[in-house]
C-alpha positions as CSV (number, residue, x, y, z in Angstrom):
1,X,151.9,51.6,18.4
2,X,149.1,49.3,19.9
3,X,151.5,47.7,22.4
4,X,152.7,50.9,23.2
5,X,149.6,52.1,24.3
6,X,148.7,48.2,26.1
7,X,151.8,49.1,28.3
8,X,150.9,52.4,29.2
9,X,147.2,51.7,30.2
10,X,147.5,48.7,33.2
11,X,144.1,47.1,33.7
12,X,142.5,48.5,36.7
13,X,142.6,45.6,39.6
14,X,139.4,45.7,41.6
15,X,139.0,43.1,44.5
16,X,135.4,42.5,44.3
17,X,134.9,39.8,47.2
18,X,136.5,42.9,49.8
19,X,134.2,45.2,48.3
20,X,131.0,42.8,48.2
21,X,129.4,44.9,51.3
22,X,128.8,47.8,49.2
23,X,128.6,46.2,45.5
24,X,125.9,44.0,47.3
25,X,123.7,47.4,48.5
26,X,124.4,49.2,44.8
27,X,123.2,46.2,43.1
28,X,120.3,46.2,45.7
29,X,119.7,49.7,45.1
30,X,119.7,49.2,41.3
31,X,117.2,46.4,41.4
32,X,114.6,48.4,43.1
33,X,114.8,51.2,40.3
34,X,114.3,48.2,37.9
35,X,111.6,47.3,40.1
36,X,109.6,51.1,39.8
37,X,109.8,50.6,36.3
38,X,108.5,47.5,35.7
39,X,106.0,46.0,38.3
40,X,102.7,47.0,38.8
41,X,102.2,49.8,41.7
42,X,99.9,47.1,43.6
43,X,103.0,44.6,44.0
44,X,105.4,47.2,44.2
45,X,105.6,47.9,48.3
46,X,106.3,44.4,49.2
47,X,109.0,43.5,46.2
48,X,110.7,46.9,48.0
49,X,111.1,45.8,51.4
50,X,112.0,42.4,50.9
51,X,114.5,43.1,48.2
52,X,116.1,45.8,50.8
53,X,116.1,43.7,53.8
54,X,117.3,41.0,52.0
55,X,120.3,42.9,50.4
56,X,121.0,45.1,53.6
57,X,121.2,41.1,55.1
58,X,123.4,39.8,52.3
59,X,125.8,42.5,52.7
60,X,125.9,42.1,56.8
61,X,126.9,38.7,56.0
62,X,129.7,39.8,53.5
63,X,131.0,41.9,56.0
64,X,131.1,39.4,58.8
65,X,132.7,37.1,56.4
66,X,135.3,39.8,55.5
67,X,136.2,39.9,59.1
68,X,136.0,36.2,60.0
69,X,138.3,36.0,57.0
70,X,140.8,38.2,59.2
71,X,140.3,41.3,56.5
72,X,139.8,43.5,60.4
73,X,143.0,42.3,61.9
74,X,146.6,40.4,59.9
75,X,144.9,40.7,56.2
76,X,143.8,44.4,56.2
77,X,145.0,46.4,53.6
78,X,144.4,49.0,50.9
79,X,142.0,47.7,47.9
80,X,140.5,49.0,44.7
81,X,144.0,50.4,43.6
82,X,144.1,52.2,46.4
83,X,141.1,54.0,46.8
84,X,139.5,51.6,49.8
85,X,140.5,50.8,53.0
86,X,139.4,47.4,54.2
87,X,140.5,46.7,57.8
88,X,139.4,46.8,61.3
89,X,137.5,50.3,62.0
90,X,135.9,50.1,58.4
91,X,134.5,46.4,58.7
92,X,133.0,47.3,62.2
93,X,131.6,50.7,60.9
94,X,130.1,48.8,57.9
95,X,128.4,46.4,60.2
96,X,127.1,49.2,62.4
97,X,125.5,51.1,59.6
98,X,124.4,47.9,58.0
99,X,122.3,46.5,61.1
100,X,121.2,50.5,61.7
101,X,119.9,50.8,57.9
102,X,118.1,47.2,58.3
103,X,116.2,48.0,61.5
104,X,115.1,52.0,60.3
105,X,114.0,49.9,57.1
106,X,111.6,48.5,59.2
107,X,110.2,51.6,60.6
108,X,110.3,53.0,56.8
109,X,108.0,50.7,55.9
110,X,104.9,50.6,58.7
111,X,101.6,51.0,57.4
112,X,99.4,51.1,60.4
113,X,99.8,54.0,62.3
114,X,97.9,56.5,59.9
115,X,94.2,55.8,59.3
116,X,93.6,54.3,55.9
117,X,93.4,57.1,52.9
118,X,90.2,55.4,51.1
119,X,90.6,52.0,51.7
120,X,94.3,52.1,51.6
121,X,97.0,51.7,54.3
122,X,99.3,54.4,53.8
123,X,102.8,55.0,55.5
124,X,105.0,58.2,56.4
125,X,106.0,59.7,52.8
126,X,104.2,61.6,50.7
127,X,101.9,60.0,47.6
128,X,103.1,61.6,44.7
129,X,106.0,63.5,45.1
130,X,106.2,65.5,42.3
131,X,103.3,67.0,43.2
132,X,102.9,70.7,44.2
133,X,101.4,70.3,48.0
134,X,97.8,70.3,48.4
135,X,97.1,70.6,45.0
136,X,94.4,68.3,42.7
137,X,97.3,65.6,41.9
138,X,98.5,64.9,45.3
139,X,94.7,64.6,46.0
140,X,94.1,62.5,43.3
141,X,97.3,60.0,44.4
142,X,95.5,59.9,47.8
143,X,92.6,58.9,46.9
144,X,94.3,56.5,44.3
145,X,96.3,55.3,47.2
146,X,99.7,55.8,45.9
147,X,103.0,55.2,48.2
148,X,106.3,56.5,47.0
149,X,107.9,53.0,47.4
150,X,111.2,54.4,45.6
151,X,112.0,55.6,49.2
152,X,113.6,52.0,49.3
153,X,115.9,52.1,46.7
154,X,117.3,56.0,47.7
155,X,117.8,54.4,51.2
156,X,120.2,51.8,50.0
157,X,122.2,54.3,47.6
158,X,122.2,56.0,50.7
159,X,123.3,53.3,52.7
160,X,125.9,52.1,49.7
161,X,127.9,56.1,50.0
162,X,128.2,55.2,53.5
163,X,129.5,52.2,53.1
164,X,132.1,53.9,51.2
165,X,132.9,57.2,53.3
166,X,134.5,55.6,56.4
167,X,136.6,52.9,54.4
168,X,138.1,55.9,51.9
169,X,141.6,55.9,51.4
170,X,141.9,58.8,49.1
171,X,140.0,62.4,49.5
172,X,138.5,61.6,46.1
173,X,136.9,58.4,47.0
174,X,135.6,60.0,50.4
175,X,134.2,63.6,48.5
176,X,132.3,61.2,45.9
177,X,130.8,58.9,48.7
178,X,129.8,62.1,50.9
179,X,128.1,63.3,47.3
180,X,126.5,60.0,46.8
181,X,124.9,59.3,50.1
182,X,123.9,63.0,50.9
183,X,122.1,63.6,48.0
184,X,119.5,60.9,48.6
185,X,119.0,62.3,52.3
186,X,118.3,65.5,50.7
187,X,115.3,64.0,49.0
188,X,114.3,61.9,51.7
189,X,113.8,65.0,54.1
190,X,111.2,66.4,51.5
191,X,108.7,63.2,51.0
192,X,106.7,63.9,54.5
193,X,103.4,62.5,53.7
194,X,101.8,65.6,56.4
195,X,103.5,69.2,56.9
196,X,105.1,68.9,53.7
197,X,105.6,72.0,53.1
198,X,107.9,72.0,56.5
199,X,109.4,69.0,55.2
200,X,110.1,70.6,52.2
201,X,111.6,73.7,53.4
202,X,114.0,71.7,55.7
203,X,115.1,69.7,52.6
204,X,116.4,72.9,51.2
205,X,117.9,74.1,54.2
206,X,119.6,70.7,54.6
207,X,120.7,70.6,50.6
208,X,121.5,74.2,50.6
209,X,123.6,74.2,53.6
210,X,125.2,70.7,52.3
211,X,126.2,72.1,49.4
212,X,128.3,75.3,51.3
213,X,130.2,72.1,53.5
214,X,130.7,70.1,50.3
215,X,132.4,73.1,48.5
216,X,134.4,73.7,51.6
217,X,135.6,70.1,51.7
218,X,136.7,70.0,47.6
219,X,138.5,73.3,48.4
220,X,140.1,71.3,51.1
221,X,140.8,68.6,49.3
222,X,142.2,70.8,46.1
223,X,144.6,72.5,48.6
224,X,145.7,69.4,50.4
225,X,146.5,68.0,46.4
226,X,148.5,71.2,45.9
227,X,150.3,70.3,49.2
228,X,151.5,67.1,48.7
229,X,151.0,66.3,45.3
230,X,148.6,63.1,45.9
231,X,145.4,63.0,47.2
232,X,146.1,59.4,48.9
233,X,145.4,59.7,52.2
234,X,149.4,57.6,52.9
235,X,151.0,59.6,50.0
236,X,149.6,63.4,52.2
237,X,150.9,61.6,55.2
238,X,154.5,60.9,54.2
239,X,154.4,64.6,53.2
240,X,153.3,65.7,56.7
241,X,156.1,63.2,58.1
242,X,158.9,64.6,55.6
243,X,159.4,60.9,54.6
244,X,158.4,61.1,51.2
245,X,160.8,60.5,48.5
246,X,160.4,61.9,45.3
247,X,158.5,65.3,44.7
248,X,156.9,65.8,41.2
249,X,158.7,69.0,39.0
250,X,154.8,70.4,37.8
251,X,154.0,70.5,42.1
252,X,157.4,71.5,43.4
253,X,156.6,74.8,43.8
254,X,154.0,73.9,46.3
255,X,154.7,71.2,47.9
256,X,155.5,71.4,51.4
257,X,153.9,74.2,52.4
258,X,152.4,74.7,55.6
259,X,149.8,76.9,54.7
260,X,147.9,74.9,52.3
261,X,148.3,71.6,54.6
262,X,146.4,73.7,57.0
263,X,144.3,75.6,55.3
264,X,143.5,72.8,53.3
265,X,142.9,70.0,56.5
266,X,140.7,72.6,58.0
267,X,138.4,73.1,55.1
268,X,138.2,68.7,54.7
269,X,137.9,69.2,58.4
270,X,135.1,71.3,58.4
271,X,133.1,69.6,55.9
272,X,133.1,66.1,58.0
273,X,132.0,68.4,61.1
274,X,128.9,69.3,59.5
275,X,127.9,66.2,58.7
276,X,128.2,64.9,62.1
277,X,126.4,67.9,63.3
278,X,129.5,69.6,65.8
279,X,129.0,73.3,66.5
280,X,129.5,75.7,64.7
281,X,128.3,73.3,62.2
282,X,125.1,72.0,63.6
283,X,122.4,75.1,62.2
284,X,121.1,72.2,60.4
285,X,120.5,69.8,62.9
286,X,117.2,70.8,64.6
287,X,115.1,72.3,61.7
288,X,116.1,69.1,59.1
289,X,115.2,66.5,62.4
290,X,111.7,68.1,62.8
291,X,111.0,68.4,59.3
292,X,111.6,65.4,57.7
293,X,109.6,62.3,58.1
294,X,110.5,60.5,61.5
295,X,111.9,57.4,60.4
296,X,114.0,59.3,57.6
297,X,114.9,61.5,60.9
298,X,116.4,58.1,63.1
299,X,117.8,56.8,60.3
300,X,119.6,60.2,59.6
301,X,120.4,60.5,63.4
302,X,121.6,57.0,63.5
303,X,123.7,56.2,60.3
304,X,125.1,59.3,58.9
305,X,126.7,60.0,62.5
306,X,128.5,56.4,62.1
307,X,129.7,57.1,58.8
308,X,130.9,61.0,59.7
309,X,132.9,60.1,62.4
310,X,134.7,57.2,60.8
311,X,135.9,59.5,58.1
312,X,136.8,62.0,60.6
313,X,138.7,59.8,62.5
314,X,140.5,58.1,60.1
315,X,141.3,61.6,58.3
316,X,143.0,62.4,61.9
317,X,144.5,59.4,63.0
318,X,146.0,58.2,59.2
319,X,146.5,61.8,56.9
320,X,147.1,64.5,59.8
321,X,148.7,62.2,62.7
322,X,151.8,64.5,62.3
323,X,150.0,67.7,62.8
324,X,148.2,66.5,66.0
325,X,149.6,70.1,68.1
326,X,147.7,71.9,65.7
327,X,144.5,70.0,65.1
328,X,144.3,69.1,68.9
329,X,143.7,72.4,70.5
330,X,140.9,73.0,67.9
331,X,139.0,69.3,68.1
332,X,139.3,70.8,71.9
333,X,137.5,74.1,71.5
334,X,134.7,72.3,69.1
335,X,133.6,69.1,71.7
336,X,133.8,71.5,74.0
337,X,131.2,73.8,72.6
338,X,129.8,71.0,71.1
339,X,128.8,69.3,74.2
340,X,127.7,72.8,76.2
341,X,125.6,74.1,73.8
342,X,123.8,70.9,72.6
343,X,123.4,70.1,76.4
344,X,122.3,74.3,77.4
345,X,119.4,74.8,74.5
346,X,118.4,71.1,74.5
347,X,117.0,72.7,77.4
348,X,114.6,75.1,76.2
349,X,113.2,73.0,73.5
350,X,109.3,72.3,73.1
351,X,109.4,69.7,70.5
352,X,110.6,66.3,70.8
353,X,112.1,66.3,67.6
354,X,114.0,69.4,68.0
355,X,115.0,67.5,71.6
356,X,116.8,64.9,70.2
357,X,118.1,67.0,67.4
358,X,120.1,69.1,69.9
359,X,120.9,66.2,72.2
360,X,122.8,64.6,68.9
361,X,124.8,67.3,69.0
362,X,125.8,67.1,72.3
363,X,126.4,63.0,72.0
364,X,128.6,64.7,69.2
365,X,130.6,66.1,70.9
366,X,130.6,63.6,73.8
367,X,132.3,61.4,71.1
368,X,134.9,63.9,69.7
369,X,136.0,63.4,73.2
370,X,137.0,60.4,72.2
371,X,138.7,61.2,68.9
372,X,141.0,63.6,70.6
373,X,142.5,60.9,73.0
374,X,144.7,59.7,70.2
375,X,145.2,56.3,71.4
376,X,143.8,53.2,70.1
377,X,141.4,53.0,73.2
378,X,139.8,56.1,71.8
379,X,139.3,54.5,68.5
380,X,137.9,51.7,69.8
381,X,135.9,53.5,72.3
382,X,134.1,56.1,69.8
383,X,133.2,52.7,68.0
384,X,131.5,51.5,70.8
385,X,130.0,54.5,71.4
386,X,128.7,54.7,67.8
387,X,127.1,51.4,67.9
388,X,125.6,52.2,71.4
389,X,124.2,55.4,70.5
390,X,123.1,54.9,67.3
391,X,120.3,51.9,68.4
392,X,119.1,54.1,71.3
393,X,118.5,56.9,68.6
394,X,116.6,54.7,66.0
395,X,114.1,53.3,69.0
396,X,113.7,56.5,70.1
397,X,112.8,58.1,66.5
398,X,110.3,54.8,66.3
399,X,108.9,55.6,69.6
400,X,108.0,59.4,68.3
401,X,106.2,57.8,65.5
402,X,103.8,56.1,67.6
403,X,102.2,59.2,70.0
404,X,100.1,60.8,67.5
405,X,97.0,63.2,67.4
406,X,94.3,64.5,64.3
407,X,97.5,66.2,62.6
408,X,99.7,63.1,62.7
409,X,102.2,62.7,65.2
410,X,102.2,64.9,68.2
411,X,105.4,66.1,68.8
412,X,104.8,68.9,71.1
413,X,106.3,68.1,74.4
414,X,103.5,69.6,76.3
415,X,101.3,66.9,74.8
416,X,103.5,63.8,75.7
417,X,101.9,64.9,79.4
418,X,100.7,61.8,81.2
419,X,101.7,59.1,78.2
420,X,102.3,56.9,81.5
421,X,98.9,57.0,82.5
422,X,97.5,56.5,78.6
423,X,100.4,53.9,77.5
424,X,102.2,52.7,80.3
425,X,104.5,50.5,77.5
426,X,105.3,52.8,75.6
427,X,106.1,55.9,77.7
428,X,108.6,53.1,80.1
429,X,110.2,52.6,76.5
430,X,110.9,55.9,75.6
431,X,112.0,56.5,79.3
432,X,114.6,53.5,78.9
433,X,115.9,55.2,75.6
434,X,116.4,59.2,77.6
435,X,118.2,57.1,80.4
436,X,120.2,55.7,77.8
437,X,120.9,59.2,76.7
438,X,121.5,60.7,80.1
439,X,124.1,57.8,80.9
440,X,122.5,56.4,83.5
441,X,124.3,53.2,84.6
442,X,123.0,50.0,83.7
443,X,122.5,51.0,79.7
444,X,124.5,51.2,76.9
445,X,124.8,55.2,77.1
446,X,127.0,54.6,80.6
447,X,129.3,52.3,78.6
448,X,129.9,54.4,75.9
449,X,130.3,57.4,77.9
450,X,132.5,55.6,80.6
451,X,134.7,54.0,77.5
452,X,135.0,58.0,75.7
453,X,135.9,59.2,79.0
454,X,138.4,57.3,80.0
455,X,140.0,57.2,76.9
456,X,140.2,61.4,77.0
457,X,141.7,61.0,80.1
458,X,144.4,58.8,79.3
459,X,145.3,60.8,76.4
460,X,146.0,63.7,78.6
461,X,142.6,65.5,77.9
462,X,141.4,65.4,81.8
463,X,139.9,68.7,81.5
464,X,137.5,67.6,78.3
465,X,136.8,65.1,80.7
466,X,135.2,67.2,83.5
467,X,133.1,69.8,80.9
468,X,131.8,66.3,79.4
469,X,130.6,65.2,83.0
470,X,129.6,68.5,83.4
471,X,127.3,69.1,80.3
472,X,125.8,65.2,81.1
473,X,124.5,66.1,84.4
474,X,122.6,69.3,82.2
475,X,121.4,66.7,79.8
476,X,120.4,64.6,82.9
477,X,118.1,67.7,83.6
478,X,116.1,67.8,80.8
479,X,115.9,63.9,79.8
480,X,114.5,63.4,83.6
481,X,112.1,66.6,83.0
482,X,110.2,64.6,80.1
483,X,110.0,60.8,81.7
484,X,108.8,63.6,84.9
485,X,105.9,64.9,82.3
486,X,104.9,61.4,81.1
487,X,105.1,59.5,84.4
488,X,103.9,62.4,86.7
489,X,101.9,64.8,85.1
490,X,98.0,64.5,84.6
491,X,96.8,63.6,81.0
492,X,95.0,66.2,79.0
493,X,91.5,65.0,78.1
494,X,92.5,66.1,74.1
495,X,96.2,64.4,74.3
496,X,97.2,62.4,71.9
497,X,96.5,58.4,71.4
498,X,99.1,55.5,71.1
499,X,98.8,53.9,67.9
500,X,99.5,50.2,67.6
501,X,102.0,49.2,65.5
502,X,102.9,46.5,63.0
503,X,105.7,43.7,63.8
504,X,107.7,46.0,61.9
505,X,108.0,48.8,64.0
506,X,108.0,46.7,67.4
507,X,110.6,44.8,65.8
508,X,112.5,48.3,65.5
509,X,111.7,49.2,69.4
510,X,112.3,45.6,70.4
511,X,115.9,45.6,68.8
512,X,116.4,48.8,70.2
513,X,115.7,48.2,73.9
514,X,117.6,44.8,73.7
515,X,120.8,46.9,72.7
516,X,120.6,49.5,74.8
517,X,120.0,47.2,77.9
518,X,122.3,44.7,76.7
519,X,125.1,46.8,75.8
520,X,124.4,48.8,79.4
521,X,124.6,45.1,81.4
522,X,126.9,43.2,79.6
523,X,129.5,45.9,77.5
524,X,132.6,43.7,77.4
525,X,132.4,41.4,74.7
526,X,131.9,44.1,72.3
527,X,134.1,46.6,74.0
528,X,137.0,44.0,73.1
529,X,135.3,43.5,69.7
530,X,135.5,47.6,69.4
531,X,139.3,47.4,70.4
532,X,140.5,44.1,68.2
533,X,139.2,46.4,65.3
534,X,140.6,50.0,66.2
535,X,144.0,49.4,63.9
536,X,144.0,51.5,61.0
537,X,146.0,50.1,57.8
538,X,148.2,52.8,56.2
């Protein structure tokens, strides 16, 4: 009877050294719970940062290794019994949300742009979290001094989902990793250290709203399983192709029909939409970006748009290539919206925040321009495009960080009027950055949009091309209006001051500003890199 049950039950076969990128980041991220628990609060801040730098680090130089070991290119394949994908696109993703999550890090951790609370440097998140806003507790933490290092570790559980999302070979796998790196975002938008209560309230919104796209993407994925039986993303694909050979008894009923498959693909689709902020999915977008802390903000801006557009595209280009005349015309009709209305009420905004919240959505749909080519050049170039974007987002998030006024940082456009005059540095940084957005040549924004662009174009999606050009030279309008107000307007005598930042910070703008200008002067090397790794293994 005991062999009998030894031959039934195979020993799971886990390839650790593939999946050292992420193991590396949850053993990271287990640590610095270890760390909360046991070392004094004095010594707790700096046993954080270096412990996350120094994993995020580690696990950069697993992934490089992974790739140097040919993993991207003649090794790729499908590991973890299936369930991860390690090849080209996931290996350059990893590394693009790996050096993203080290650089915001740095801007996580700045102590010197708020005034000292009693003696104590203090940084962006609240001091006790727990407690009720205002009340004697969260007093009493101030005046103790308290941080809430344990920001740290929910970053890199964070960081290790989405790791996972982009390299998900199964709907499973990529449904648990969405679970596991949204949930920590959720309480990362509620630990503002000032306006919590508006940090708070966008928090819910975000976790409320999260929850209604997660639902509809389990749905998805319950359909798609009815469908074809499997929820590998190969096994739903041989479905689609009519190549698969053997249909189980319980799901023959099912499987093969047309209805689910497309019901059940829009649902999965929908839920990766929201997370990359496309309209009619983007409601979020503006309230949870001016609510939550502003480096939780870049960081959000930066990585989770990485991870949500590899999932998307490998849910396109490896589960659904067969139904590309029915998912095409739709991925049309949503960049298209996408990049109008991000571009049209970017316009009207106020705030900075809220700004850059709606010009996310339009780089959104800027880059499902490129997911609709359906030609390796559009894989390659929305990588590109991911990496560009996402280091001019982070540097401008850090730049936002550093006007500030008596309330904490001053994000109301009308009081950025004159930064030029007040800050000369910092106002030409922030104007490098817009440019960037605006796709000015000579930055990385030109490249990516260029590489997109012409990718949609040779894919036969010429008229995508001309509403994209269209909706930049809106975006132009109102990224020119601002570097107008800081450069050209005359600075009010109660504006807001310039704080001076740590090394940790400038680091963040410094690494920032060297991307975007590097990628903007000197594109090719990485464009090639992009395109050596836009093969996805089936």
């Amino acid at each position: 009877m005991a062999a009998g049950v030894e031959d039934k039950i195979p020993a799971p076969h886990i390839e650790y050294g593939q999946l050292s990128p992420t193991l590396i980041v949850l053993g990271a991220a287990v640590l610095g719970v270890l760390v909360e628990a046991f070392l004094p609060r004095r010594s707790r801040y700096y046993a954080q940062l270096m412990l996350t730098v120094v994993g995020l680090a580690a696990a950069f130089a697993a992934v490089i290794g992974l790739a140097a070991g040919g993993y991207g290119t003649d090794k790729a394949h499908i590991a973890a019994m299936g369930a991860i994908a390690v090849d080209g696109p996931a290996l350059f993703l990893q590394g693009t949300i790996l050096l993203v999550s080290l650089v915001a890090v740095f801007t996580f951790a700045e102590r010197r742009l708020d005034p000292a609370a009693h003696g104590n440097r203090v940084d962006s998140f609240a001091a006790q979290a727990a407690s009720v806003p205002g009340s004697e507790s969260e007093q009493a933490a101030v005046k103790a001094g308290f941080t809430t290092t344990e920001v740290f570790p929910i970053v890199l559980f964070a960081v290790a989902g989405m790791l996972v999302f982009p390299a998900a070979n199964d709907l499973l796998t990529l449904f648990i990793a969405l679970e596991v790196f949204s949930l920590p975002l959720y309480v990362l938008c509620a630990l503002a250290r000032r306006q919590r209560l508006l940090s708070q309230e966008s928090a819910v919104k975000y976790f409320l709203l999260g929850a209604f796209s997660s639902a509809f993407l389990l749905f998805g994925v319950a359909l798609l399983y009815g469908y074809a039986g499997t929820v590998t993303y190969s096994g739903i694909a041989d479905v689609v192709d009519g190549t698969v050979k053997t249909v189980d008894p319980a799901l023959a009923g099912t499987m093969g029909n047309d209805a689910l498959l497309l019901i059940g693909g829009a649902m999965v689709l929908m839920g990766l939409l929201f997370k990359v902020g496309a309209v009619p999915f983007h409601m979020w977008t503006p309230d949870v970006y001016q609510g939550a802390p502003t480096p939780v903000t870049g960081f959000m801006a930066a990585a989770t748009k990485v991870a949500g557009f590899g999932a998307l595209l490998r849910l396109l280009y490896v589960v659904l290539p067969g139904l590309r005349w029915d998912w095409r015309p739709v991925m049309w009709g949503v960049a298209i919206v996408t990049m109008l209305i991000g571009a049209i009420v970017a316009v009207t905004q106020t705030d900075v925040k809220r700004l850059l919240a709606y010009s996310s959505i339009a780089h959104a749909g800027f880059i499902l321009a490129g997911v609709i080519a359906v030609t390796p050049d559009g894989v390659s170039s929305v990588l590109f495009y991911l990496a560009a974007y996402s280091f001019v987002t982070l540097g401008a998030f850090a730049v936002v960080t550093l006007v500030r006024d008596a309330g904490g940082e001053a994000t109301a456009l009308a009081k950025w009027a004159g930064l030029g005059r007040r800050s000369p540095l910092v106002a030409a940084v922030f104007a490098v950055f817009l440019l960037a957005f605006a796709g000015i040549p000579l930055t990385s924004g030109f490249a990516g949009k260029f590489a997109v662009f012409k990718a949609a174009a040779e894919g036969g999606a010429g008229a995508l091309v001309v509403v994209g050009v269209l909706s930049s030279a809106i975006a132009a309008f109102f990224y020119i209006r601002v570097i107008v107000l800081m450069f050209f307007s005359e600075p009010t005598p109660e504006g807001p001051t310039v704080a001076v930042p740590s090394a940790l910070t400038s680091a963040a703008i410094a690494v920032g500003v060297v991307v975007t200008i590097g990628l903007g002067v000197a594109p090719q090397y990485f464009l090639d890199l992009a395109g050596q790794a836009g093969t996805f293994i089936r």
